[in-house]
N, C-alpha and C positions, 0 to 999 in steps of 0.2 A: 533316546537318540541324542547324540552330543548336538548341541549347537552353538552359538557364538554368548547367549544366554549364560549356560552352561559356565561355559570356559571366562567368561567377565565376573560370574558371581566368585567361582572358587580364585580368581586375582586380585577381586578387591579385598575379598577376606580373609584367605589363609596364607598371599604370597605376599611379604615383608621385604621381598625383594625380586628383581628379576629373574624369571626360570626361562628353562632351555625346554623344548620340547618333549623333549624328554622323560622331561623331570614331570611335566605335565599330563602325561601318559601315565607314568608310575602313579601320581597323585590319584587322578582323575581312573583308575582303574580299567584302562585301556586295553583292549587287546591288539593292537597295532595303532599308526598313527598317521598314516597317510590321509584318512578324513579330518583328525588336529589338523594338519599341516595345510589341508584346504583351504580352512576354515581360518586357522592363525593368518595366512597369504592375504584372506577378504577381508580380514579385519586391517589387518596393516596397510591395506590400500586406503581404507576408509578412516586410518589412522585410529582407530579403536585402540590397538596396541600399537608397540612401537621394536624395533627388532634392533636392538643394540651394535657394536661393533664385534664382538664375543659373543652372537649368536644368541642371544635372550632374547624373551619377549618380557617388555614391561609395560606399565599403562604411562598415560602420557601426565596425569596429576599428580602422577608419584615420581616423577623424576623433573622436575620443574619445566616440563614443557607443555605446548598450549596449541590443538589443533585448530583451525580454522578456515575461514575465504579471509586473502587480501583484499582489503579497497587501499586503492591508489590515491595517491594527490598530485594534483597535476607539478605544486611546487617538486615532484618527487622524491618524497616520502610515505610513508601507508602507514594502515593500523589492522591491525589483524582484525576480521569479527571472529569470535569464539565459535564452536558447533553450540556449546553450552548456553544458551540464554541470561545466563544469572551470573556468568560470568562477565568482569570490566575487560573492553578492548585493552588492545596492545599497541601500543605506539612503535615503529619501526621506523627507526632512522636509514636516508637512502641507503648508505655505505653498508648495509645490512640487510636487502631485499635479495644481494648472493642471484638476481637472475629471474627473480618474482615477476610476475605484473600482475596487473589488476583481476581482481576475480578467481587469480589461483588458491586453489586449495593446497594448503601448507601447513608447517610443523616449524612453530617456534621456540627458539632457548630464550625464557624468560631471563634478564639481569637488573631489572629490577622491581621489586615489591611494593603491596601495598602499605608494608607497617612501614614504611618511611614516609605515610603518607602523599605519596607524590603517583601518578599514572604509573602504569603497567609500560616498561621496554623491554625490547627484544629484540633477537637477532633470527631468521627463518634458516634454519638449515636442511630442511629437504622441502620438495616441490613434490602434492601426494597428486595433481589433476592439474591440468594448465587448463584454462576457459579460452582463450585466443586463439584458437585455432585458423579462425579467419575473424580477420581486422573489416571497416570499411574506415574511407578517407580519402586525402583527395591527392591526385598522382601527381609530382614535380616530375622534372624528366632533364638532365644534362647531359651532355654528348655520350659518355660511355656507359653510364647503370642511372636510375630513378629510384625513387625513394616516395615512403605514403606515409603523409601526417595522419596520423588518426582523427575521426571525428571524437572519439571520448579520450578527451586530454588526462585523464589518470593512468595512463597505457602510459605514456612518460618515456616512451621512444619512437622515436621515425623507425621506418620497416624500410629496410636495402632492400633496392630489387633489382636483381642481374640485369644488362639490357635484353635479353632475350628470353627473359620473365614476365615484360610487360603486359602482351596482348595488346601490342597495339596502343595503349591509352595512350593518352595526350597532356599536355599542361591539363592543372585546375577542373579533371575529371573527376570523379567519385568514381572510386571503384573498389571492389572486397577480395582480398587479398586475405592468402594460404599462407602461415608460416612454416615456412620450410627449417630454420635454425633459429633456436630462442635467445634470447640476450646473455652474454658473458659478461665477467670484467671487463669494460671498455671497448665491449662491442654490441652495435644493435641488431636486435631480431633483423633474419633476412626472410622474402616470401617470395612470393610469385602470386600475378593478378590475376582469377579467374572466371570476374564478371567486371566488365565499364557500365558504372551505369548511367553514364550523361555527364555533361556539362555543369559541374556546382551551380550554376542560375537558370539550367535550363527549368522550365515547371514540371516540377514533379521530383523534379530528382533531389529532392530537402527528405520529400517525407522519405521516399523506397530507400533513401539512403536509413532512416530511422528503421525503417521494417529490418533492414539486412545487419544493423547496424546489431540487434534483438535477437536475429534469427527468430523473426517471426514467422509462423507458415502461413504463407497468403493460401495458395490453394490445397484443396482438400484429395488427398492421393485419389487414382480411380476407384479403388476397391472401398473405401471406405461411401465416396457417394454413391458406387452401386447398392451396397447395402441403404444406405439411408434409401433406392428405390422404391427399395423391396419392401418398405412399411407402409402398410394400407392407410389410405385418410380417411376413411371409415373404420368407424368403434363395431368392433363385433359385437352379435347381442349378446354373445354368453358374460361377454366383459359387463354390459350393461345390469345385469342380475348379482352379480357380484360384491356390489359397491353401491354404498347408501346413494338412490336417487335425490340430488337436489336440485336438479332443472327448472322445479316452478319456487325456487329463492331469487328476488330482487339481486342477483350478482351484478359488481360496477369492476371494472377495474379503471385505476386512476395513473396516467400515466404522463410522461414529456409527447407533445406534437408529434413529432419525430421516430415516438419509438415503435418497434415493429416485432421484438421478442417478446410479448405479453403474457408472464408467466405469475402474476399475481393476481385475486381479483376480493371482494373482501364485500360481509355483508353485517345486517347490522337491526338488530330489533332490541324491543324489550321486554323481559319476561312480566310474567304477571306479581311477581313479586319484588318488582322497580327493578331490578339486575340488568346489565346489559349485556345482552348474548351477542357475541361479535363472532365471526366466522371470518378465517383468512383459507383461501384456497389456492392452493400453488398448483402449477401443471407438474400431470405426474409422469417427469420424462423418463425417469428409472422405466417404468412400462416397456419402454421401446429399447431403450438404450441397455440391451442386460449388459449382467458384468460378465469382465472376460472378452467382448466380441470387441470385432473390428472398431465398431463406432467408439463402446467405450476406451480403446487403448490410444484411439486418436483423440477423444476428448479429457482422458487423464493426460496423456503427453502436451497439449496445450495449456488442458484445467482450469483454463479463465478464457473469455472470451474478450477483444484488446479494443478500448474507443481510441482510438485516435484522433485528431483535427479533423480529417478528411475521410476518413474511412472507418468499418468496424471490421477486426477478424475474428469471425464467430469462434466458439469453443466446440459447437455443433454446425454441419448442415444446413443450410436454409431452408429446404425440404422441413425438417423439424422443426427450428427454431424461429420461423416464420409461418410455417405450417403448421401438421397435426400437433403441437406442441402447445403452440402460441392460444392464449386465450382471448382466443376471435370474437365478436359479438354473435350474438345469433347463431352458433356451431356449437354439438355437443363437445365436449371435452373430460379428456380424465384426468381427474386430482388429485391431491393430498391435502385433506383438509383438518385444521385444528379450529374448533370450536370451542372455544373461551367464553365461562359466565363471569361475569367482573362486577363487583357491588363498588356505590359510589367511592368508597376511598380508592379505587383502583386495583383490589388484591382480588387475583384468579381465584373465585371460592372452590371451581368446580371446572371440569374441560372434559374434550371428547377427542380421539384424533382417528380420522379413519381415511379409510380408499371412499372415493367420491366420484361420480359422473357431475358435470355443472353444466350451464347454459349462461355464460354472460348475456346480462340484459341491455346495457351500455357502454359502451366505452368511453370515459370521461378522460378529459385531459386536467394538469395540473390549474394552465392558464383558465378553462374554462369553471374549474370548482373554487376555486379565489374569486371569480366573478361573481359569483354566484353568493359566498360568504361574508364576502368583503366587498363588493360592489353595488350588491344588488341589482343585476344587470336585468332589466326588465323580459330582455330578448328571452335572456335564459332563463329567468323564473319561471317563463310561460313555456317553456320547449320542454322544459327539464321538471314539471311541475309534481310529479308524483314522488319524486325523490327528494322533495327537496325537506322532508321530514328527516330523511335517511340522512343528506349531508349535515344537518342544524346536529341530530341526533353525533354523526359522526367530528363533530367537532366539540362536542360537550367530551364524550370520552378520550379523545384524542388530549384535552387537556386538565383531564384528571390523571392521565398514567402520565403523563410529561410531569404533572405537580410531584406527582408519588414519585419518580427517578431521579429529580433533583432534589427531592427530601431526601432520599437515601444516599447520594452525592455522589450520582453520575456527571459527568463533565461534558459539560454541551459548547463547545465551540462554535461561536457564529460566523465562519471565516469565508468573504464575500468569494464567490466561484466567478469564473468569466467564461466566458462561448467566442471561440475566434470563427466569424461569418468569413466562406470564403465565396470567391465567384466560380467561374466554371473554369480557369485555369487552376484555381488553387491559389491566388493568390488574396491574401487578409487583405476584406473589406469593410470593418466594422468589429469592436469587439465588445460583446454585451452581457453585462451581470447578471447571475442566473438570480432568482427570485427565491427565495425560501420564506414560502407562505406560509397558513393553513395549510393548502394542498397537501404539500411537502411532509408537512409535520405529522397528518394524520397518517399519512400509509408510514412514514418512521415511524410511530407511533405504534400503527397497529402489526407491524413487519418486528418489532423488536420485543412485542408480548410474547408474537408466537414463537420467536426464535426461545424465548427463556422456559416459554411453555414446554416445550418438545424434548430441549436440551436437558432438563431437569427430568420427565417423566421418563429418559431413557437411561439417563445416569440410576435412577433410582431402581430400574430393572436391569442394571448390569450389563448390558447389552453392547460391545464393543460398539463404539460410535464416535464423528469426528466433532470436536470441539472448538468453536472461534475463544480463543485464549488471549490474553492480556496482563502480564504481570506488571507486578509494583514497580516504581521505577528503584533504581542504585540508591544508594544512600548518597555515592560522592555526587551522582548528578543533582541531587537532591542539594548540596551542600554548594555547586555552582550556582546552583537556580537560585538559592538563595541569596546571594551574594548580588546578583543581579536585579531582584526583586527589592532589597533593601535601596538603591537606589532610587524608587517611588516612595520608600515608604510602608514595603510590604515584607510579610516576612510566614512561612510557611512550619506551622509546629506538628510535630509528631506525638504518636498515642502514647499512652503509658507504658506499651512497649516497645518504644523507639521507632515504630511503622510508621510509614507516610499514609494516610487514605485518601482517596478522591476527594470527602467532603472537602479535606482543607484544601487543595486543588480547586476545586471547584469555587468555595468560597475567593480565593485569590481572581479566579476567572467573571465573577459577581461583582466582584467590588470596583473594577477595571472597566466595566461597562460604560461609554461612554464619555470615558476618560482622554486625552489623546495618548495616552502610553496603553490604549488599550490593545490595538493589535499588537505591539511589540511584546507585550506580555505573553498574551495569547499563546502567540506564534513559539517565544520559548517553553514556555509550560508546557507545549507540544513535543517541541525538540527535546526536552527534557525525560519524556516516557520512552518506553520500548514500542516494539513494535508488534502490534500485533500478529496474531498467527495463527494456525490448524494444528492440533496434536491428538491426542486420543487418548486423553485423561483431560478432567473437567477441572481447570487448578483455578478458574473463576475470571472474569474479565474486571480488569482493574478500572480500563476508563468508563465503562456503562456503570460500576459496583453490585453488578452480577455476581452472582455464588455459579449459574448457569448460563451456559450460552453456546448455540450454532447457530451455525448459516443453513436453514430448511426452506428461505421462500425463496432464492433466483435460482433454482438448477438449471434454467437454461443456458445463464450463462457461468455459473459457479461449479467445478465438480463436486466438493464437499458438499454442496446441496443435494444435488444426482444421488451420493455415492448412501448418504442418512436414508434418504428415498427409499432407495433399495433395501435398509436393513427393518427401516420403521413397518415397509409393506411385509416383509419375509416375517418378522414378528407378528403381525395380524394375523398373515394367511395361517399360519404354526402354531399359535400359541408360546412358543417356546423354540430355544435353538441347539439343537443337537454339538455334544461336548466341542467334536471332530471340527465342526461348521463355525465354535468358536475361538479355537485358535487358528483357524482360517482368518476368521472375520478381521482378529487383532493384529493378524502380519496386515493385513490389505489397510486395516486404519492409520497405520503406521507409513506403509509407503504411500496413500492420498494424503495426508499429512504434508510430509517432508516435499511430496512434487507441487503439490497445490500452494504451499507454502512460500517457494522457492517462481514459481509462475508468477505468482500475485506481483510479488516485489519484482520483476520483469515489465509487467505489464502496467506496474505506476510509473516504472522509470520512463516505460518505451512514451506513454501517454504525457506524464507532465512534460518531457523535450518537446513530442510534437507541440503543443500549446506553445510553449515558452519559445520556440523558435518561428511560431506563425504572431506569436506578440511583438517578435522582436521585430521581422519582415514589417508588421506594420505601424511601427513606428518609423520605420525608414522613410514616408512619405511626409513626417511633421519636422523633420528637421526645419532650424527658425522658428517654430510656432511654441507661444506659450502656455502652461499648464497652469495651476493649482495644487499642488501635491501637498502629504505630510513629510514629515522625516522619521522613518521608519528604524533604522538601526544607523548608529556612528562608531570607526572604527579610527586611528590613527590616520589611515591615509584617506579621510574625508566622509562623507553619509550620503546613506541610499533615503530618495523620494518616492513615494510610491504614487503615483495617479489613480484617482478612479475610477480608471477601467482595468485597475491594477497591476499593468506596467509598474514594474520599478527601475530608477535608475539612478547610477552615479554621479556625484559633486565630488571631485578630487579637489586636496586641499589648495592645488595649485592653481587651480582657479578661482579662488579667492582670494583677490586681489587689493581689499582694504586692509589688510591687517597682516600678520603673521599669527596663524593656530595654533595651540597647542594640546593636545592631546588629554581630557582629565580622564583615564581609565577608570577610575573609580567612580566614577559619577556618571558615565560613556556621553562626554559632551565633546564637543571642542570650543574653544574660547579664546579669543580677541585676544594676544598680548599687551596691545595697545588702548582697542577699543574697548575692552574686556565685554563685546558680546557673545553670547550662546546660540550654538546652534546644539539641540538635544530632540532625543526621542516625541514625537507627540507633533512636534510644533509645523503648523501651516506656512507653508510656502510658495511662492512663485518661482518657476524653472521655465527654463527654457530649452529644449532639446537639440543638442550641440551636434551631436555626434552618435551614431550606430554602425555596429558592425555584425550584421546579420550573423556571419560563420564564426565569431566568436563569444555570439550571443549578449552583447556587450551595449548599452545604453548610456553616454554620455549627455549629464546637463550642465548647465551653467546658473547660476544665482541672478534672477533679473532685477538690480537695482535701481528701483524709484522709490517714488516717496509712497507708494500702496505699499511696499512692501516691505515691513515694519519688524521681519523676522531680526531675531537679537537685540534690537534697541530700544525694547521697553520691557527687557531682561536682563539688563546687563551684569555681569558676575562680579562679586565681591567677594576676597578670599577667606571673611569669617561670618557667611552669613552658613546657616545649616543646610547643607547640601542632602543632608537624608531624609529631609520630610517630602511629604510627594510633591508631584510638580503641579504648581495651581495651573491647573487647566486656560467548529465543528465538529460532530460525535464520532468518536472513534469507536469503528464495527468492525 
């Protein structure tokens, strides 16, 4: 049967140049062509190939062009991202977007190259998907048409709206807005407004704006919760016989206060020949959730479940995912469990993975099993006294595979988290640093054995499945980082075949510890990678230094966990998987791949704004008040302070008012022309908080000068002293 397969292999290989359909037919030994033709049409949508002015199809890296999504900048310019991972963005000057915005998928004429060593430009000449279809922002209004600024300033036009497009809105509303005509030369997108959703200060209307802003789905269609009805909360017995009993195992799950989808739970002994047998038990939603049905088409279409500040939007059901799902204390439940024998250096000697009934015995929280390890809280030694073998136990292995990860030079990033507390309006009351204990480490700990467990044991049986993927980073980002790095004093070598590995990465991230250029390190070595992802070929995860790896322990709120689920149990029950059933399997890996893929990155964007905008609300109330901060990054037009509650914000050069600055890019300080002091990465300082602008997300401070405050004048710069020795003083899944 032809399919798009097919028709990409015999163009990479035998067509030296663009063909015509035709020619394709005759090649391809065709007996007609209206199936090519279907098929050429999907691919040219999806910019696979590309269909010339002379009626050819050619592919898009044989004619110097480069498909991808635009991301926008708000100065209005963009960069293309590639479909190709391994390929470097594309820089897109505005005069060259031809009508783009943010998020379109597009097809750009590359002009210039990498061997003149300088970035990738281009010019985008077709538009393959517009993402905009509806804007949200907030509504101005003049006597005869209105107009809506966007809330996501990379859009990089206001949207015309007729007067009798409105709906009604009013000044300084939020509201989501339909485009009716996309942007030309020198004209902007026009729409029409289809929901108001409140007053920009009214409560509430920050975040629903965020929801609408995502196209998040708040609620769950009716047919899809009927169905979640219709699933019993009682385990039939025939299931019960089915599936290894371990109801009389000590199960704990260890989790945040808060949480209420409890889909992991983990146990833990030792065999009689010292080994530690660790058991990780997921809940086995695949059970419920087959593939193909209602549920699963609406939990692929979401594929993550979203935290927000204020809210969660499950990826499932609450019926399920609070429910028969959730691993309750005291309730049977059905699982997926991988049992791992691990000898003291930390190496899996031996495992088991099967269908599983469980009985949680506990439900421990993070806060309470730090008390416990680390406090010795008496309360709870005594409440909690039978387990407390199990936690001592689970904290010895916990940091023998954490030794063995950074021996092999996985990259552990310690980058502090924050929790914005709100009250019952929603408005930030408190913002408070999450903790990464023990607790923390041990379920990372024992959540990322079994992930390598799993992901290895299915690779090696061939068995079409999705994989958490992570590649090496670029060479050129490799060759910025460096440049930046050199700065401290650091500097980042490659193998003997020009590779980057995590170890040196990681080593970079070691040695910074404690330093004050230590976050700002950090945080670029982060910037510096790719990004992780779901694909269906196992090419290794570069920041863990995994050869294996997936996501098998959150299905409840993960699809690629769900979807493994499914293929791990149909493997058990089978033995083996029917030819037919495996080129099934490998289309479906491919599409939860690319939608899960594409969700995730949604759902960090929708998450980090809510946070960053409820940070920003509550610094509005310290305006005048002063802080403590470091100086986290300097750029020409001044440096950002970070506070510890991790707030950051701006010192513009203009408000410093001893001196006149000037800018050393090589060094990234600024310095005193007069007084020749430094302000650089690392260094402690007093601010005070001048200015916030809630809707442009925007934190102004000011330099509090007295005599505490000693920044720059027991550093002051001299222009031949050596500027490249250092300055004297999170895991990616």
């Amino acid at each position: 049967m032809l399919t798009q397969e097919i028709i990409l292999e015999y163009m990479l290989q035998h067509s030296y140049k663009p063909i015509t359909a035709e020619e394709l037919v005759k090649e391809l030994g065709l007996n007609e062509n209206k199936l090519l033709l279907e098929i050429l049409r999907d691919m040219e949508v999806q910019g696979i190939v590309i269909l010339n002015r002379k009626g050819r199809y050619g592919l898009p890296q044989k004619m110097n062009l480069c498909v991808g999504r635009l991301q926008g900048n708000p100065k209005g310019f963009g960069f293309l991202i590639p479909d190709d991972p391994i390929e470097q963005d594309v820089f897109i000057p505005k005069e060259d977007l031809n009508g783009a915005m943010h998020n379109d998928r597009v097809i750009v004429r590359l002009y210039r190259h990498l061997e003149d060593g300088r970035r990738r430009e281009g010019s985008i000449i077709r538009i393959l998907k517009r993402a905009n279809e509806q804007v949200v922002g907030t509504f101005e209004s003049s006597r005869n048409f209105g107009f809506v600024i966007p809330d996501d300033k990379r859009i990089g036009h206001d949207i015309f709206i007729p007067k009798e497009e409105t709906a009604g809105a009013k000044n300084y509303e939020k509201v989501v807005v339909t485009i009716t005509r996309w942007p030309e030369a020198r004209r902007n997108p026009e729409g029409k407004v289809i929901e108001v959703l409140g007053h920009k200060n009214a409560p509430g209307t920050d975040v629903l704006s965020i929801v609408r802003k995502f196209r998040l789905p708040e609620a769950f269609p009716s047919e899809v919760l009927n169905a979640a009805e219709r699933i019993p909360l009682k385990i039939a017995d025939e299931e019960l016989h089915n599936r290894k009993d371990l109801r009389s195992l000590p199960l704990v799950t260890i989790d945040g206060e808060d949480a209420k989808d409890l889909d992991d739970a983990v146990s833990l002994e030792i065999l009689s020949n010292g080994n530690y047998y660790l058991g990780v038990h997921i809940a086995d939603v695949g059970y419920y959730v087959k593939e193909g049905s209602l549920l699963d088409q609406e939990a692929l279409k979401r594929a993550t479940s979203v935290y927000l500040v204020d809210r969660v939007i499950p990826m499932l059901p609450q019926r399920l995912s609070n429910g028969i799902c959730s691993l309750n204390a005291n309730e049977d439940r059905l699982a997926m469990t991988c049992f791992m024998e691990i000898n003291e250096e930390g190496t899996v000697v031996n495992y088991e993975i099967c269908s599983s009934v469980i009985e949680v015995k506990e439900r421990m929280t993070y806060k309470n099993v730090r008390r416990i390890l680390e406090d010795a809280d008496a309360e709870l030694l005594t409440r909690y006294g039978e387990y407390l073998k199990t936690f001592e136990l689970m904290r010895e292995l916990c940091l023998i595979l954490r030794a063995k990860r950074l021996k092999r030079g996985a990259i552990d990033f310690d980058f502090p988290e924050a929790k914005v507390i709100l009250d019952e309006t929603g408005k930030p009351v408190e913002i408070v640093k999450r903790e990464r204990s023990i607790a923390e480490m041990i379920i990372e700990e024992f959540m990322i054995a079994a992930n390598e467990t799993v992901a290895e044991q299915y690779y090696r049986l061939e068995v079409p499945f999705l994989y958490r993927v992570h590649e090496e980073p670029a060479l050129d980002d490799i060759t910025e980082l460096n440049e930046f790095l050199g700065i401290f004093g650091y500097f980042i070598k490659t193998n003997k075949r020009g590779e980057v590995t995590p170890q040196s990465l990681q080593r970079i991230v070691e040695k910074t510890k404690g330093q004050p250029e230590e976050r700002a390190v950090s945080m670029t070595v982060l910037r510096s990678m790719k990004h992780a992802r779901y694909a269906p070929e196992a090419i290794g995860h570069f920041g863990l230094a995994a050869d294996y790896y997936s996501h098998f322990t959150s299905p409840i709120r993960r699809y690629p966990d769900l979807a493994i689920h499914r293929v791990i149990r149909e493997f058990l029950e089978k033995g083996s998987i029917q030819k037919d059933r495996l080129k099934q399997l490998k289309k479906l890996m491919i599409e939860y791949a690319t939608q899960s893929s594409m969700q995730e990155r949604i759902a960090e964007d929708a998450e980090r704004e809510s946070v960053d905008l409820k940070k920003v609300e509550y610094m509005k109330d310290t305006v005048g008040q002063t802080f403590t901060g470091f100086i986290s990054g300097v750029k020409s037009f001044g440096f950002f302070v970070e506070l510890p509650n991790t707030v950051e914000g701006l010192i513009h050069v203009s408000n410093l008012n001893d001196d006149y600055y000037l800018y050393d890019e090589r060094h990234l300080m600024l310095v005193g022309e007069h007084t020749k002091k430094v302000f650089r990465i690392g260094d402690t300082i007093e601010v005070k908080v001048a200015r916030v602008d809630v809707e442009e997300r925007q934190i102004d401070f000011e330099l509090v000068e007295d005599k505490n405050n000693k920044i720059g004048r027991k550093k002051k710069y001299k222009g031949n002293q050596n500027l490249d020795s250092p300055i004297v003083s999170g895991i990616i899944k």
